[in-house]
C-alpha positions in Angstrom: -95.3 196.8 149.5 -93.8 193.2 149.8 -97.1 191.6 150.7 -98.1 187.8 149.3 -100.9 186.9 151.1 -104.2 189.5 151.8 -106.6 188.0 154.5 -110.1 189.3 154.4 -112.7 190.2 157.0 -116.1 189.1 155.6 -118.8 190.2 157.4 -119.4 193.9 156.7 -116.2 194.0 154.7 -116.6 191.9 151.5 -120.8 191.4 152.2 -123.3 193.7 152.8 -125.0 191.6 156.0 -127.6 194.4 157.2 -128.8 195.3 153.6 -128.8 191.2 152.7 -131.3 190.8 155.8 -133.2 193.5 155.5 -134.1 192.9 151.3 -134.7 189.5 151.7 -136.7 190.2 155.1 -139.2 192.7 152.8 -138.8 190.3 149.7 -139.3 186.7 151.7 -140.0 186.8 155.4 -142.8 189.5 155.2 -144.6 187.5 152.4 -144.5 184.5 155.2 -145.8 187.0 158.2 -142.7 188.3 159.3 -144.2 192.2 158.8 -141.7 194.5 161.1 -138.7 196.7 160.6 -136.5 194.5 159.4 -133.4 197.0 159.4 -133.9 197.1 163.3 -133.9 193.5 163.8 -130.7 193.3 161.2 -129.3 195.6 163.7 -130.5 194.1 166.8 -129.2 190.8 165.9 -125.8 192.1 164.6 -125.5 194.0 167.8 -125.8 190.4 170.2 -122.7 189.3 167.8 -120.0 190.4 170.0 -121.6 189.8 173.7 -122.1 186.3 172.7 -118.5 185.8 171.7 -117.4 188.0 175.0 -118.8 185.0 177.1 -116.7 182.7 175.1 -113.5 184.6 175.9 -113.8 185.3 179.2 -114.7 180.9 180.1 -118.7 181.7 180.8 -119.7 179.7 178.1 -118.1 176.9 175.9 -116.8 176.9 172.3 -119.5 177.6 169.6 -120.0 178.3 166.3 -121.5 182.0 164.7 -124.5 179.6 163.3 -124.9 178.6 166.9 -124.7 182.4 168.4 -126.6 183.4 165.6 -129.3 180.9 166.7 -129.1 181.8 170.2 -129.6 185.8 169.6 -132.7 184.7 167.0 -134.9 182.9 169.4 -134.0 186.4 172.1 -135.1 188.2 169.2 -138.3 186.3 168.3 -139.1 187.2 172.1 -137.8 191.1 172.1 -140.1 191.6 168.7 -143.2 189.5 169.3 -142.9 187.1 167.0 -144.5 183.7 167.0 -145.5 180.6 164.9 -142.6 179.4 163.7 -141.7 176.4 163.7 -137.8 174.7 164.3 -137.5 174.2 160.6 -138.4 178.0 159.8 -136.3 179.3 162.8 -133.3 177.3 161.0 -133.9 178.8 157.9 -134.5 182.5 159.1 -130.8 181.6 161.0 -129.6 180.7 157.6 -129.9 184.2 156.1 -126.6 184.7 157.0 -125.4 182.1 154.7 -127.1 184.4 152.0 -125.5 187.1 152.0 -124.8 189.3 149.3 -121.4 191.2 148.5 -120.4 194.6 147.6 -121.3 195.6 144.2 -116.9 195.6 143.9 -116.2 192.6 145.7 -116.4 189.8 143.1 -114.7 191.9 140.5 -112.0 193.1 143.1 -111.2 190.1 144.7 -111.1 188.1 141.0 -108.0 191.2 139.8 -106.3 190.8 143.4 -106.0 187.3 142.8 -104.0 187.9 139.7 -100.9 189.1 141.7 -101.6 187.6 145.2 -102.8 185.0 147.5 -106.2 185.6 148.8 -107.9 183.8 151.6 -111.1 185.1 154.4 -110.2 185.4 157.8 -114.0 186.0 159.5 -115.5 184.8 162.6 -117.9 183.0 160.4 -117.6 179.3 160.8 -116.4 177.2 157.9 -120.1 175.9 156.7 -121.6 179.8 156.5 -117.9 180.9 154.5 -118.3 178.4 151.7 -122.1 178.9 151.4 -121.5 182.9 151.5 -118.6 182.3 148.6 -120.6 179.9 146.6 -123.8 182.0 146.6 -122.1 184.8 146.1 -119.6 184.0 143.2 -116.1 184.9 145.5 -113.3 182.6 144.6 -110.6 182.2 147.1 -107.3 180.7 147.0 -108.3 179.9 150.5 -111.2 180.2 153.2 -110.2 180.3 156.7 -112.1 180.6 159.7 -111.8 181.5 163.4 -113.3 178.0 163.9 -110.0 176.7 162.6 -108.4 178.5 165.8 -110.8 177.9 168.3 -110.5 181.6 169.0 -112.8 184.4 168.0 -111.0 187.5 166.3 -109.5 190.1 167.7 -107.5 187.1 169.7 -104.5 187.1 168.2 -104.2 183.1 167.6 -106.6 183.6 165.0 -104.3 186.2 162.8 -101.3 184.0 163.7 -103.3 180.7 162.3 -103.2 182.5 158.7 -99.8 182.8 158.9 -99.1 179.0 160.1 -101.6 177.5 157.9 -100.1 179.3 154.8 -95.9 179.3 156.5 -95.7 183.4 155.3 -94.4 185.5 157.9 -97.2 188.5 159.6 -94.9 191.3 157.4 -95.8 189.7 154.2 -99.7 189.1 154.8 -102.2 192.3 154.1 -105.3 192.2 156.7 -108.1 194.1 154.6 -111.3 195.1 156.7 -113.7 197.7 157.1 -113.4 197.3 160.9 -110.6 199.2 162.8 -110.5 196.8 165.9 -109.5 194.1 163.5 -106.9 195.9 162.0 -105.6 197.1 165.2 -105.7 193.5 166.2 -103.9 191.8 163.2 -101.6 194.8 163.4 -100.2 193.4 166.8 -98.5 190.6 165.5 -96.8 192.1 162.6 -99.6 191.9 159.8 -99.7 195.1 157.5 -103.0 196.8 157.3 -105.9 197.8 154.8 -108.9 199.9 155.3 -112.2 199.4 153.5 -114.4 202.4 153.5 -117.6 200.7 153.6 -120.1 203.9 154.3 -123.3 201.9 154.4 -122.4 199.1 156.4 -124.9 200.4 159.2 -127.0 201.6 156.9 -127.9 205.5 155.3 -128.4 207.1 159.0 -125.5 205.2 160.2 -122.3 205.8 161.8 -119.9 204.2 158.9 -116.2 203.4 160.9 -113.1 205.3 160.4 -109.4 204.0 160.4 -107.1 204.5 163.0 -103.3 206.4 162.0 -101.6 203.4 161.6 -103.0 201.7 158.8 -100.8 201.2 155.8 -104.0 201.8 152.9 -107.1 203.1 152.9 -109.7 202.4 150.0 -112.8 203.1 148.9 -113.3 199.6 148.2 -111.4 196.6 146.6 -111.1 198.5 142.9 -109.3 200.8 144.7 -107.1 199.0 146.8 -105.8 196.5 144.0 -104.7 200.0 141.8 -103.2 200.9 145.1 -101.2 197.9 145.6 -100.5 198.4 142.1 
């Protein structure tokens, strides 16, 4: 395939966000109090992630930032699981967990071989600050980190898969949108991006539902290993 440029979903895709919260929940947050299931509140805070950016598609709220809808669906959740005593400086820590996540056991390995033969850059609805502290901590080198902040659109819209394609002047046929998430795919498909799928069966954790691809992606890969022996 005649592809220069893979764009990558992050969240879910190349880090593992509800396994990140929960081991730092048991290994951190329940040594300062913080005793609860920490892979339902992973999941109940995930699960806020899109209504918050609904309201900022449809004009009932302004722009934001994730850190900023992170923060809002935190202090709901302090509420919804009885948890007080913490202070503004903790609350902006506990918010900042998503800045520490942790990737795939393949990512830093599969992204570093991919680089070899292609451009690779993020595409996520993370903002710029939470990309470069998820990359740094985690050891992923880019060729380039874009965010959704860049478009002042949340993905799916399609500005935000058009704004790769602007920013790095390589028309949609010749990008590769990798993810783990179908809608995205769907969604980058639209305006002429070719598609990966990332089987990423824990994702939602071991009694989860892990997604499946739709039939009109062009690869689908166990993870990134897999899809740079694929792309050959």
């Amino acid at each position: 395939m005649d592809v220069d440029v893979l764009v990558f979903d992050v969240f879910g895709t190349v880090v593992d966000w509800r396994g990140s919260i929960i081991a730092e929940g048991e290994a951190v947050w329940k040594q300062r109090g913080l005793d609860l299931d920490w892979g339902a509140f992973a999941d109940a805070w995930r699960a806020g992630y899109q209504p918050a950016m609904d309201r900022i598609r449809c004009g009932e709220a302004p722009w934001a930032t994730i850190d900023t809808l992170h923060r809002r669906i935190l202090d709901d959740l302090l509420t919804q699981f009885d948890i007080t005593g913490l202070d503004d400086a903790a609350k902006d820590d506990l918010n900042h967990i998503w800045h520490r996540l942790k990737p795939w056991p393949d990512a830093v390995a599969g992204i570093n071989k991919l680089r070899e033969h292609f451009t690779v850059t993020t595409l996520s609805n993370g903002n710029m600050g939470l990309l470069v502290d998820l990359s740094k901590r985690g050891g992923l080198q880019w060729d380039c980190i874009l965010s959704s902040e860049l478009a002042g659109h949340y993905k799916p819209d399609p500005q935000t898969y058009q704004m790769v394609c602007d920013l790095l002047a390589v028309p949609p046929e010749r990008t590769l949108m990798v993810a783990s998430h179908r809608g995205d795919l769907i969604a980058s498909r639209r305006i002429g991006m070719r598609t990966a799928f990332v089987r990423r069966p824990l994702e939602y954790g071991p009694d989860g539902t892990p997604e499946q691809p739709d039939d009109g992606v062009d690869f689908i890969v166990n993870d990134f290993i897999d899809l740079a022996a694929q792309l050959g």
